[in-house]
C-alpha positions in Angstrom: 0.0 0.0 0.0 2.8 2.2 0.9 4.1 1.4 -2.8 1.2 2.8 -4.0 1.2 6.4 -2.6 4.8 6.5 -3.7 3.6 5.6 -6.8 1.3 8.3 -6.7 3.5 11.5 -8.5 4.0 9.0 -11.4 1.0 9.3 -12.4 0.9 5.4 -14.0 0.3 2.7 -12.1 3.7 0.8 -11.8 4.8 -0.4 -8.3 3.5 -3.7 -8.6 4.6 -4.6 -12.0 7.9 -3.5 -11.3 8.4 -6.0 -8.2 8.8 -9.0 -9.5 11.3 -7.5 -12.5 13.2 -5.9 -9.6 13.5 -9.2 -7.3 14.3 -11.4 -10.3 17.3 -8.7 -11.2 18.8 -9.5 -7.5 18.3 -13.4 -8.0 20.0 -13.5 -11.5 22.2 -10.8 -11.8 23.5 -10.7 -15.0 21.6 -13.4 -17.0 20.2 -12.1 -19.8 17.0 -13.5 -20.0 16.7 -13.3 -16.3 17.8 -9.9 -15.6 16.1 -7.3 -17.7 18.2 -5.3 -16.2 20.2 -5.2 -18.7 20.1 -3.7 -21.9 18.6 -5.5 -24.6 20.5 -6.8 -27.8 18.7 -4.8 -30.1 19.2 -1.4 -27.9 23.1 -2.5 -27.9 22.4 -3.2 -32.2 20.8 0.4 -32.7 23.0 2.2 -30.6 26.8 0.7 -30.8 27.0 -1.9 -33.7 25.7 0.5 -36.4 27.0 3.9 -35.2 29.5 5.4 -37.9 31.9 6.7 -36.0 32.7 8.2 -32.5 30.8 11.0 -33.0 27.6 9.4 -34.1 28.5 6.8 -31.2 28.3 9.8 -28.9 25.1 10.9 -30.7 23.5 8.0 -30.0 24.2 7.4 -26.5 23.3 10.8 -25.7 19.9 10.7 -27.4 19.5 7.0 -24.9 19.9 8.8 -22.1 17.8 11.5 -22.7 15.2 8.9 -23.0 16.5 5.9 -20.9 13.1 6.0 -18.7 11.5 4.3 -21.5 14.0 1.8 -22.1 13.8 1.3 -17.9 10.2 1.2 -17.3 9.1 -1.0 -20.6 12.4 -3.3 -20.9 11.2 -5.2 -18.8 7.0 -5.9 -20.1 8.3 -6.2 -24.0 11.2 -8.8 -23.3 9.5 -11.1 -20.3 5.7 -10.0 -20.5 4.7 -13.2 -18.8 6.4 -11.9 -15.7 3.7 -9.3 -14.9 1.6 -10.2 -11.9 -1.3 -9.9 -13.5 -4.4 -10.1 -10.3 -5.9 -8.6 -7.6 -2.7 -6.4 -6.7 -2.2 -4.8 -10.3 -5.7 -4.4 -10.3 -5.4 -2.6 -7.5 -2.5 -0.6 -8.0 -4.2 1.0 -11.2 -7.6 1.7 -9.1 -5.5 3.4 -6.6 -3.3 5.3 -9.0 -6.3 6.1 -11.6 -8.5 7.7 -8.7 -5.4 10.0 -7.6 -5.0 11.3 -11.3 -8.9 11.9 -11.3 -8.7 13.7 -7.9 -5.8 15.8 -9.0 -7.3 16.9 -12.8 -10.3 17.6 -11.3 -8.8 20.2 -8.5 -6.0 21.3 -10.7 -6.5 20.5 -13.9 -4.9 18.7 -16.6 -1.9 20.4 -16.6 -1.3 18.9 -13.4 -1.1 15.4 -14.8 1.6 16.9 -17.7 3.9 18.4 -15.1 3.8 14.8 -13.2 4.9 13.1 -16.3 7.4 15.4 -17.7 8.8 15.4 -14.2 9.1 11.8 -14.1 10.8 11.9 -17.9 12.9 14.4 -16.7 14.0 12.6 -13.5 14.9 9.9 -15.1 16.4 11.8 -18.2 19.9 13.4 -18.6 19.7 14.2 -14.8 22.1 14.6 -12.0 20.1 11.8 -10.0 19.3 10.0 -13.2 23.1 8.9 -13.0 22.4 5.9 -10.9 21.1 4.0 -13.8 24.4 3.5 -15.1 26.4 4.0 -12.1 24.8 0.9 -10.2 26.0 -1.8 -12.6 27.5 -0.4 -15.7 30.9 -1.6 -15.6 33.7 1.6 -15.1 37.1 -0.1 -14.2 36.8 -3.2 -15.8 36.4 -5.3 -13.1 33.1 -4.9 -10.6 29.8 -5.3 -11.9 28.0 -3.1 -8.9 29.0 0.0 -7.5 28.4 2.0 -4.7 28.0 6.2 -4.7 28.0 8.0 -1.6 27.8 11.6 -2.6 25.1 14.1 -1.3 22.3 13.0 -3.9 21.4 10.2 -1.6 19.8 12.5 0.2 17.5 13.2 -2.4 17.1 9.5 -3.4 16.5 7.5 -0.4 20.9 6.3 -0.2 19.9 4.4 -3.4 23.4 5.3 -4.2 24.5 2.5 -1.6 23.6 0.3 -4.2 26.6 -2.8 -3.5 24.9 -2.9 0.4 21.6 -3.0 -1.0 22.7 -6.1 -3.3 23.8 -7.5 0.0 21.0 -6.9 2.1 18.1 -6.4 0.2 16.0 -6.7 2.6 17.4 -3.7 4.8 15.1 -0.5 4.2 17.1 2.2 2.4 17.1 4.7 5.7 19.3 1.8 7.1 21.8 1.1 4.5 24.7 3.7 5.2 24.5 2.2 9.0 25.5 -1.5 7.1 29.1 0.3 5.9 29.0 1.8 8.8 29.1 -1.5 11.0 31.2 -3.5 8.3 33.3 -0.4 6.4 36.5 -3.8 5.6 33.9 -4.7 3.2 32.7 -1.7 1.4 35.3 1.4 1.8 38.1 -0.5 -0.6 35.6 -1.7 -3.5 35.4 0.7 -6.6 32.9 3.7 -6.2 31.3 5.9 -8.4 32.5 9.4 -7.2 29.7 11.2 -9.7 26.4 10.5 -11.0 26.4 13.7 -13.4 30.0 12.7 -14.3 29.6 9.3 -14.8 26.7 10.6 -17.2 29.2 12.4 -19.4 31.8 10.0 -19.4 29.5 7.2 -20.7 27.8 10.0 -23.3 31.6 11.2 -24.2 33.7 8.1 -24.0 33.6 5.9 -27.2 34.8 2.4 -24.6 31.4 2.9 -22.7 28.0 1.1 -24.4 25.1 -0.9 -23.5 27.5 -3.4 -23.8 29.5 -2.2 -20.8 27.6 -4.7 -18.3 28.5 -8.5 -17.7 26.4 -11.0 -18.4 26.6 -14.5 -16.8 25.6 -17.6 -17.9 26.1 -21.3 -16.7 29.6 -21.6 -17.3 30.4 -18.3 -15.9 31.1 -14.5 -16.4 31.6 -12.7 -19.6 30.6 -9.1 -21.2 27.6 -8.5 -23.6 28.4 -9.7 -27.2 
């Protein structure tokens, strides 16, 4: 229920559907038709494989991120549809969410609806915040898959930037997860960080080594990069 007010500013119904995507991303890490997480063989087609050139490379990439909500919130429905809960909870979830969006046209108006989407575009577009899309498991030095950030915008993002703790506990609310490196800093302060979302945003934009492709994927026999 909580979910659901969250889900609120939205303004589409989503909490619910996104569970399951979410909880099979932490149980499969990696696997690609597990984890739809990661980005999908045509977005790594359309934007790497066919660019002509750095500079259309860069082109590309930046046009992804201005529009990576998409790719985030429908990923996941277009390549595993069977994994939406369809039932009494998504049912639910739009009730709830379709009544708010009544209430709030009717007192403010449509425009009211427009600024909650464009804000959620543009939250989730070339934004500061936006950063932890790619900062959480895009891989930067070549060796970890999952990264940590611990800069000031966690304050604006419940700590989601203490992403390698939440991997570890998943089950610890966000509030909590600094107090976790806290308690066991031997096992968080020495892995590799991501020091800037907005940087990180220009460097995979600007630097023609960075791609979809820049994630691992695992299968059975082990670990290796997109292909």
């Amino acid at each position: 229920i909580i979910s659901m007010v969250a889900n609120w500013p939205i303004c589409i119904a989503y909490c619910i559907t996104f569970k399951p995507y979410h909880l099979a991303h932490h149980k499969g890490q990696g696997e690609e038709d597990v984890d739809t997480d990661i980005p999908s063989r045509w977005e790594g087609t359309m934007i790497t494989r066919t660019s002509f050139g750095k500079v259309d490379h860069c082109f590309r990439k930046a046009v992804f991120m201005f529009c990576q909500i998409f790719a985030y919130a429908l990923r996941p429905c277009l390549t595993k549809p069977e994994v939406v809960p369809v039932g009494g909870w998504l049912a639910l979830n739009w009730a709830v969410q379709l009544a708010f969006d009544g209430a709030m046209a009717a007192a403010f108006g449509p425009k009211c609806l427009l600024y909650f989407l464009l804000s959620t575009f543009f939250a989730g577009s070339i934004h500061p915040t936006a950063g932890h899309f790619l900062a959480e498991h895009y891989v930067v030095d070549g060796v970890a898959e999952t990264y940590s950030y611990y800069g000031p915008l966690n304050m604006l993002t419940y700590n989601v930037g203490y992403h390698n703790e939440h991997h570890d506990f998943p089950n610890i609310a966000w509030s909590n997860l600094p107090k976790v490196r806290e308690l066991a800093p031997e096992f968080y302060n020495d892995l590799p960080q991501c020091a800037s979302w907005t940087g990180l945003i220009f460097r995979y934009i600007f630097d023609d080594q960075m791609s979809p492709y820049s994630r691992v994927k695992r299968d059975k026999k082990g670990d290796k990069r997109m292909e």
